[in-house]
C-alpha angles and dihedrals in degrees: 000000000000111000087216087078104057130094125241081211101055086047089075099056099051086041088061094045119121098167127055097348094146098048080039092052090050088052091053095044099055091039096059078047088069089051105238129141125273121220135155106231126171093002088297132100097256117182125218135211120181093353085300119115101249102174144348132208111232124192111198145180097258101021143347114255139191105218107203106211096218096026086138091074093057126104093231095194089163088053091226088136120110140189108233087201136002094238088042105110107183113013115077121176132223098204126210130196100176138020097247089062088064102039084049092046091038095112090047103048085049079054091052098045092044084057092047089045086046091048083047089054095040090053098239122175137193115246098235120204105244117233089254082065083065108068111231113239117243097235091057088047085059097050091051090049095061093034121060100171094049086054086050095053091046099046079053089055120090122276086241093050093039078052093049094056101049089049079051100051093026089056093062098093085203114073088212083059085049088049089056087044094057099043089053097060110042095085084058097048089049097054083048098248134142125248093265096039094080091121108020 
């Protein structure tokens, strides 16, 4: 790993780590291999390939991961890929729980990031579920029946975060807890953020 590549920003990151800094380091290290550009976004180490986000480094409380932005796009054919949600569309994890599972798997997670880096020059995109592919619970219909102005501000949101809100409301089995749900959020909607923006 050439020290030219790194970043003075991301140092800092790995500097302050208490948890997983040596699986964390290896990740680093065969990721500037693959010569892509290191940034610190969103307090983690994040690497870029052609100006687009490719993968980030996450420590957290269980394993480290590399989440693969457009994981989704990759072949896959060891099945080490993993949804870090079920609503989750593009990013997809390869988890760690020790540094010999990295060092052992070191040849193959360059193979996975050169595809990535391969889908990211082709131009290839994930095919993302649109909001209409989530059904729209009755309760919410009713709300932007009686709120124009509330319909308006959601159909301004993002497809992802108009997506976001109907999982949310649609996930509560009792109409009267998608009614909360609902009410909670309107004054969201109304400012144009997203469900997890509330205090940002």
């Amino acid at each position: 790993m050439t020290k030219s590549r790194m970043n003075p920003k991301v140092d800092g990151f790995f500097k302050k780590a208490r948890k997983w800094r040596k699986e964390m380091e290896k990740l680093r290290e065969i990721l500037l291999d693959c010569q892509l550009t290191e940034e610190l976004k969103w307090g983690k180490p994040c690497y870029m390939f052609n100006g687009q986000n490719l993968v980030v480094i996450l420590p957290l409380k269980n394993y480290c991961s590399l989440l693969l932005c457009k994981g989704a796009l990759l072949k896959d054919p060891q099945g080490i890929l993993i949804r870090p949600g079920e609503n989750t569309q593009a990013a997809r994890q390869i988890r760690f729980t020790d540094l010999g599972q990295i060092t052992e798997r070191e040849t193959l997670l360059q193979v996975y990031v050169r595809e990535a880096m391969e889908a990211e020059k082709a131009g290839l995109k994930v095919a993302f579920k649109k909001p209409a592919d989530v059904k729209i619970p009755q309760e919410f219909q009713k709300k932007l029946k009686e709120m124009p102005a509330l319909k308006a501000a959601f159909q301004g949101l993002t497809p992802g975060r108009q997506r976001l809100y109907l999982i949310h409301f649609s996930a509560a089995k009792q109409s009267k807890t998608r009614e909360s749900r609902v009410e909670k959020c309107v004054s969201q909607i109304l400012q144009g953020k997203g469900l997890n923006e509330e205090y940002r």
